[in-house]
Each structure stands twice: as structure tokens, then as C-alpha cells.
C-alpha positions in Angstrom: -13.7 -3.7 -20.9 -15.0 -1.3 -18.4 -12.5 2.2 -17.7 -13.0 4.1 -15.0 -10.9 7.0 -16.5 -14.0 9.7 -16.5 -14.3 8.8 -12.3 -10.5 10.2 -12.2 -11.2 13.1 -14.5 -14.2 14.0 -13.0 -12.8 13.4 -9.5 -9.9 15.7 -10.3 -12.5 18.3 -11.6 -14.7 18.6 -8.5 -11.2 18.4 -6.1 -12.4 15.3 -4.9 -9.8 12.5 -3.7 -9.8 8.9 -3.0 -9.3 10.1 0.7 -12.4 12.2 0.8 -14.3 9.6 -0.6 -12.9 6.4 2.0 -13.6 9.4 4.7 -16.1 12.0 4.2 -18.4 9.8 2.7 -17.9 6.5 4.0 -16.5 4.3 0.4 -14.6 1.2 1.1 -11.5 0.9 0.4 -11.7 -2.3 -1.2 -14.3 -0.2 -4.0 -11.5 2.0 -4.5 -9.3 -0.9 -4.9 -11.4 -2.3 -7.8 -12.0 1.1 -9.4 -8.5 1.7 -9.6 -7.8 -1.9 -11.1 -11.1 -1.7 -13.6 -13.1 -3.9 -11.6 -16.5 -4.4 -11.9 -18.6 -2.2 -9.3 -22.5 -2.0 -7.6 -24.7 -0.6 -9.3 -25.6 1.6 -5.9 -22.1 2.5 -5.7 -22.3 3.7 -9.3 -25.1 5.8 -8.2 -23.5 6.3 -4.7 -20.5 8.4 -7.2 -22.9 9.7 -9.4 -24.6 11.6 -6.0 -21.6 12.7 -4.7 -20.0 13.9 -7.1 -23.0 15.3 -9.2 -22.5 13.9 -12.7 -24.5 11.2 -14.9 -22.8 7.8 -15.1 -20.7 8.7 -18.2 -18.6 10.9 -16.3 -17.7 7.7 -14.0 -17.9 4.6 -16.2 -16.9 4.1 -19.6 -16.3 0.4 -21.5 -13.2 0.0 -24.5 -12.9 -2.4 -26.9 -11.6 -5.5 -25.5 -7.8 -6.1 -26.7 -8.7 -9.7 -28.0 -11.2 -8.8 -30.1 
């Protein structure tokens, strides 16, 4: 299952918000939306993060073990 708990982490590191984000740099709100909710993303968004907010993709995107398993 895919966890974007780094992207908050890393978010809260850099004293970026979910406002900044939707306004500074121009992320739609529905992307937000499905980050908050674990939702699958773009890979250019991914990267789109990953510019912003200077990291590697680790420090956005992470995957648990699925619960059914």
C-alpha cells in the first residue's frame, strides 16, 4: 500500500504547507486530496515534490505491507 507519511515529514521539515503548495506552486487540490487519502499519484507530480521540496522520492513516497496479506 503506498504511504505518503515521509511527504508530511518532510513537508513539516522544509515549513512547507498544503497551502503553499495549492498556491505558490500551482498543485491541485484534488493531488492533495489523494495524497492525503494514499492515492496513487503522477509520476511528474512525484518529481514535481521531489523539485520543490528538494529531496529524493523516499522522503515523499513510501509502500507498507498490505493488511490482507
Amino acid at each position: 500500500m503506498i504511504s505518503y507519511e515521509a511527504l508530511w515529514d518532510t513537508m513539516e521539515q522544509r515549513g512547507i504547507t498544503t497551502y503553499t503548495l495549492i498556491n505558490k506552486y500551482g498543485i491541485n487540490p484534488r493531488t492533495i486530496n489523494n495524497l492525503r487519502h494514499n492515492k496513487s499519484i503522477t509520476m511528474f507530480t512525484l518529481e514535481r515534490l521531489c523539485s520543490i521540496l528538494e529531496c529524493d522520492p523516499n522522503e515523499v513516497i513510501g509502500f507498507k505491507k498490505d493488511d490482507m496479506e
